[in-house]
C-alpha positions as CSV (number, residue, x, y, z in Angstrom):
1,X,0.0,0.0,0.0
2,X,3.1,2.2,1.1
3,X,4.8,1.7,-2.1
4,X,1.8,2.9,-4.7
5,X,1.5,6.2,-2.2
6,X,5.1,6.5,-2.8
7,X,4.8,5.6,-6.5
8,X,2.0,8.0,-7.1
9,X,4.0,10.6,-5.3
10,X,7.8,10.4,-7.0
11,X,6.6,12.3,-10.4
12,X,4.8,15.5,-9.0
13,X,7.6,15.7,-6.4
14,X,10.4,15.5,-9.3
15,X,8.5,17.9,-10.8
16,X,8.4,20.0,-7.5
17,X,12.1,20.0,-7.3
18,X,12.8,21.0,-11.1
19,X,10.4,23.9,-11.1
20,X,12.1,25.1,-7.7
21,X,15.5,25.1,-9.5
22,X,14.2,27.2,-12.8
23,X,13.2,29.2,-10.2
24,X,16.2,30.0,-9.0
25,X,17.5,30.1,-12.5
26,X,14.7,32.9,-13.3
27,X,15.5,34.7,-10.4
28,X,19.1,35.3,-11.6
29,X,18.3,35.9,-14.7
30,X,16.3,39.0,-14.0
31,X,18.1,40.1,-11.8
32,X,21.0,40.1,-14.3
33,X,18.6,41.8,-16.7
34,X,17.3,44.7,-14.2
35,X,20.7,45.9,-13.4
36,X,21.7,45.5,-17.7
37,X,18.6,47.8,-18.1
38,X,19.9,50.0,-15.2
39,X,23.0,50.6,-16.7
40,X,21.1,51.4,-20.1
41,X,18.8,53.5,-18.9
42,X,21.5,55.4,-17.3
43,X,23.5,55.3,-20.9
44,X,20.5,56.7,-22.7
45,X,20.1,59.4,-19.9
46,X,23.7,60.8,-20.6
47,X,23.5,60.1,-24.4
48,X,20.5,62.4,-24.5
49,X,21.1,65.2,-22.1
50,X,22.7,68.3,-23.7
51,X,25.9,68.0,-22.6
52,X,26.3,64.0,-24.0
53,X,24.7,65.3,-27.3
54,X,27.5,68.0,-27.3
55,X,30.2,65.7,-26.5
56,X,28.9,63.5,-29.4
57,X,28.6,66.2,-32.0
58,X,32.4,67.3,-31.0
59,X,33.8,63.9,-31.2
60,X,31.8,63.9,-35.0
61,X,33.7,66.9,-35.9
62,X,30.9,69.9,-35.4
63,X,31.9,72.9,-33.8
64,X,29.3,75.7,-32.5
65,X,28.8,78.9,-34.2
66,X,31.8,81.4,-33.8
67,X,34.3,78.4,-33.1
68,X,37.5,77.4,-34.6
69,X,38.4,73.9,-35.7
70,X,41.8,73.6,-35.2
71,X,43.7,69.7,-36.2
72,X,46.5,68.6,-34.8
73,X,48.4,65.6,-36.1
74,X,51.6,63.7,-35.3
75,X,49.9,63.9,-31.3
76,X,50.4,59.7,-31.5
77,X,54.0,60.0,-32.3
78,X,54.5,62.7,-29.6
79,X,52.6,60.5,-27.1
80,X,54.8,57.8,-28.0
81,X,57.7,59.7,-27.4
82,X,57.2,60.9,-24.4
C-alpha cells in the first residue's frame, strides 16, 4: 500500500524539485537583466542630455557657431615619445 503512495508521489515531487531550480535560475536571470537595463537607462540618460549630445557632436567633428576647428596631427607619435 506504502509503495503505490510512494509511486503516485515520486513524479509531481520531481517535478516539484525542477520547477524550484528554474526558479532559482529565473530569479538570476532577472536580476542580471534589471541591473543590464539600469545601466542602459543610465547610458540613454547621458546620451540624450545636452551635454552627452555636445560631447557626441564634438567627437563627429561639429563645432558651434563662432568656433574654430583647429587639427592637430603627429599627437600619437609625440605621445609615443614621451
Amino acid at each position: 500500500m506504502f509503495g503505490v503512495v510512494g509511486f503516485l508521489y515520486v513524479r509531481p515531487i520531481g517535478t516539484y524539485l525542477s520547477t524550484r531550480d528554474q526558479l532559482g535560475e529565473r530569479t538570476a536571470e532577472v536580476a542580471k537583466l534589471r541591473s543590464q537595463r539600469a545601466r542602459l537607462d543610465a547610458r540613454l540618460e547621458e546620451a540624450t542630455s545636452v551635454d552627452g549630445l555636445a560631447r557626441q557632436a564634438r567627437r563627429i567633428g561639429y563645432v558651434r557657431p563662432g568656433e574654430h576647428l583647429f587639427i592637430v596631427e603627429g599627437t600619437a607619435a609625440w605621445a609615443k615619445k614621451h
